[in-house]
C-alpha positions in Angstrom: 131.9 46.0 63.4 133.2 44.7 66.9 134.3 41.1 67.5 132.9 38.8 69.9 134.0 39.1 73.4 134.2 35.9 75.9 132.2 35.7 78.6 135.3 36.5 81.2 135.9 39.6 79.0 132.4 40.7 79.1 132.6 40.2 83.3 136.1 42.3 83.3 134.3 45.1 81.2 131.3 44.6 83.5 133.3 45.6 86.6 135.2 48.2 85.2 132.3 50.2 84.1 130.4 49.5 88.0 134.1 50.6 89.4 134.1 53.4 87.2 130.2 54.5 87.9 131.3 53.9 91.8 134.6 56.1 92.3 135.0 58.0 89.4 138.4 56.5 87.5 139.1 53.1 87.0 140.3 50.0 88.6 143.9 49.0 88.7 145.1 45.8 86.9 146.3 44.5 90.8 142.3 45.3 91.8 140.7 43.4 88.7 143.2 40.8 89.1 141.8 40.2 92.6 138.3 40.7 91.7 139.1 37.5 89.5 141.1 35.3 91.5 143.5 35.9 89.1 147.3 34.6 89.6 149.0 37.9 88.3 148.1 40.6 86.3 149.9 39.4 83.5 146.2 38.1 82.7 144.5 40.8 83.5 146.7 42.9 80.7 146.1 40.1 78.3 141.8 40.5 78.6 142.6 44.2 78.4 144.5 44.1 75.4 141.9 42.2 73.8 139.2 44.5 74.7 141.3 47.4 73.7 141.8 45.5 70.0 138.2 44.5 69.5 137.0 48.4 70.5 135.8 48.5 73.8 138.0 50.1 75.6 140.7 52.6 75.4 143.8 52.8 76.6 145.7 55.6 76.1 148.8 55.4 77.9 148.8 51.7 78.8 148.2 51.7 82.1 145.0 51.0 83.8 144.1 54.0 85.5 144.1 55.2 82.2 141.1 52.9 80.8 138.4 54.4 79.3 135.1 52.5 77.7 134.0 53.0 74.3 130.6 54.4 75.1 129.4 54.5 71.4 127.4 50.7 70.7 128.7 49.4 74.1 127.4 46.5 75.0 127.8 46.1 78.1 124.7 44.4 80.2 124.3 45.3 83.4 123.9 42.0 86.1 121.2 41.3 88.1 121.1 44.1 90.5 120.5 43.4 94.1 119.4 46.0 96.7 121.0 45.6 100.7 119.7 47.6 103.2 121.8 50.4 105.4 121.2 49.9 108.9 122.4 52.8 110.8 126.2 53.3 111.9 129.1 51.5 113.1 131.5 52.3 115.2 134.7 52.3 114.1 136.4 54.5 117.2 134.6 53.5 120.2 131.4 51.5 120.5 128.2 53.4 119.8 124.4 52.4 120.1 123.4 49.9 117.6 120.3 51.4 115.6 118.2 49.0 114.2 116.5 51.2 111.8 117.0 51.0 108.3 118.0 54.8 106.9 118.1 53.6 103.4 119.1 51.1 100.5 122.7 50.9 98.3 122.4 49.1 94.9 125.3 47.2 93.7 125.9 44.5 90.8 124.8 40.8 92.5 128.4 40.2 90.9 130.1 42.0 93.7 128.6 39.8 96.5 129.3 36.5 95.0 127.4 33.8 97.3 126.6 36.8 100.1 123.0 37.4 99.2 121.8 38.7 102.7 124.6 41.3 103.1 123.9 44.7 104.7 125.3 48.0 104.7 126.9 49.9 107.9 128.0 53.3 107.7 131.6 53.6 109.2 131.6 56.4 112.2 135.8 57.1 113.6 139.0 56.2 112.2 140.3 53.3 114.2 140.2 50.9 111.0 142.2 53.4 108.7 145.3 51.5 108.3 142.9 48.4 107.4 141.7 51.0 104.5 138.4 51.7 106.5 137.9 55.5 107.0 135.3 57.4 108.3 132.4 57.8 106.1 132.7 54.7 104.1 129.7 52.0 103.6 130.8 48.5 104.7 129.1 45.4 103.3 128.7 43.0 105.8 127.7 39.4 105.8 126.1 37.9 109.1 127.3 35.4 110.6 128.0 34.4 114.6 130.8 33.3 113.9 134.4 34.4 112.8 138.3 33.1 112.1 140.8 35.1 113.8 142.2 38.3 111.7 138.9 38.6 110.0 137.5 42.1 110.4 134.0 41.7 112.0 131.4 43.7 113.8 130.4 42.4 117.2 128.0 43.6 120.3 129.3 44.1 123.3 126.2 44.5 125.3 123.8 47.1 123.4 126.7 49.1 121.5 128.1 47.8 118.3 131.7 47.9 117.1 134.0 47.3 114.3 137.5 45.7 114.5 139.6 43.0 114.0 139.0 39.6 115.7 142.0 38.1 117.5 142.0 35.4 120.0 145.2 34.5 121.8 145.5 32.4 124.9 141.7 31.7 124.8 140.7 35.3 125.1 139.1 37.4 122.5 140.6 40.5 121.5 138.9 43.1 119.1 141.8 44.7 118.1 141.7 48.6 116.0 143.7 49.5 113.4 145.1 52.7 114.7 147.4 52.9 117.6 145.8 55.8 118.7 143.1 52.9 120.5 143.5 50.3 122.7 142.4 46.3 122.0 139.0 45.6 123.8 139.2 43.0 125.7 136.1 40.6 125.9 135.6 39.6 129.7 132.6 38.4 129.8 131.5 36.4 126.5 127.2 36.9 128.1 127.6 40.5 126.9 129.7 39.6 123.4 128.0 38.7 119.8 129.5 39.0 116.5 126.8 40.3 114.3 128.9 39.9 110.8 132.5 40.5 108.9 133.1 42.6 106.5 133.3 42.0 102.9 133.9 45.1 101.5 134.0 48.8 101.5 132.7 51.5 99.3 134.1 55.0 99.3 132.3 57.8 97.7 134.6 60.6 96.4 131.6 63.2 95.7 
C-alpha cells in the first residue's frame, strides 16, 4: 500500500504528469525547481526521492529526464482545468495583421497560470524571438495588460499589425527589440499608433 504524499508532492507529481502529457518526456529538476520558486534543486531531488520511495514515480537512472509515473493506482487528480482562447497569430518576424477571430481553445491545468485567469493564446509566426526560446509554431500565453517593465517580452500594436518582442526603453524612447540579429529594433515614433496588448507568460511547444 502507498504512503501519504504532502500536498507539495502531490503538486510536483501534478506537473510532471501535465509536462509529460504536453511534450512527451519529462521536466528537468532546474524546470520544476522554477515552477516552484524553489531555491535550488537540491529540493526538488529531495520531493523526488520521496515520491520514488513511496511508489509513484520511477527513476531509473537518477536523473530527471529519466522520471517515469507509476501508472498502476495513481492518484494523481487533475486541477481545475481552465480553457483560453487562441486568437489568431503573432508576429514574431515582422508585424502582421492582428486577427481578432478566435480559431480555437488550448486547455491547460489553472495551476500553470497562477493569478492569470484571462490569458489568451497567440500562435507564434517567424523566428525573431528564437534566442528568447520562442520559435515558430509555438502557442504563447499571454496576459493583457497596457502596460509593461522594460525587458519583459510583450505584444504590442503598432497601428493595425500586431507584433512580438522585447520592450526596451532607453533615453525616453521605446524600442521593441527581436531576438535574432538577423532584425532590426522597431523604433516607436509616434506613441498615437503604439499599444501593448499583453506579455508573455509562457510558451508551449508541441513535438508531434
Amino acid at each position: 500500500m502507498k504512503e501519504e504524499i504532502t500536498d507539495r508532492q502531490k503538486e510536483i507529481l501534478n506537473f510532471i504528469q501535465d509536462y509529460v502529457d504536453f511534450n512527451g518526456f519529462p521536466p528537468t529538476y532546474r524546470e520544476i525547481a522554477k515552477q516552484f520558486n524553489l531555491a535550488s534543486t537540491f529540493g526538488v531531488k529531495r520531493h523526488i526521492d520521496a515520491l520514488v520511495k513511496k511508489g509513484f514515480l520511477n527513476n531509473a537512472n537518477n536523473s530527471s529526464r529519466t522520471l517515469s509515473l507509476v501508472v498502476n493506482n495513481n492518484p494523481i487528480q487533475k486541477g481545475p482545468v481552465v480553457e483560453i482562447p487562441v486568437v489568431g497569430r503573432v508576429a514574431a518576424g515582422q508585424p502582421i495583421l492582428a486577427q481578432e477571430n478566435i480559431e480555437g481553445t488550448f486547455s491547460i491545468d489553472k495551476s500553470f497560470l497562477g493569478n492569470h485567469l484571462q490569458c489568451f493564446g497567440l500562435k507564434v509566426r517567424g523566428d525573431s524571438m528564437i534566442n528568447a526560446g520562442i520559435l515558430e509554431g509555438d502557442l504563447v500565453i499571454i496576459q493583457p495588460q497596457k502596460e509593461a517593465v522594460n525587458g519583459e517580452i510583450i505584444v504590442a500594436l503598432i497601428g493595425d499589425d500586431a507584433t512580438m518582442k522585447k520592450y526596451v526603453v532607453e533615453e525616453n524612447k521605446i524600442f521593441l527589440v527581436p531576438e535574432n540579429e538577423k532584425y532590426k529594433a522597431i523604433v516607436i515614433e509616434n506613441d498615437e499608433d503604439f499599444s501593448i496588448i499583453g506579455k508573455v507568460i509562457g510558451v508551449f511547444r508541441s513535438y508531434n
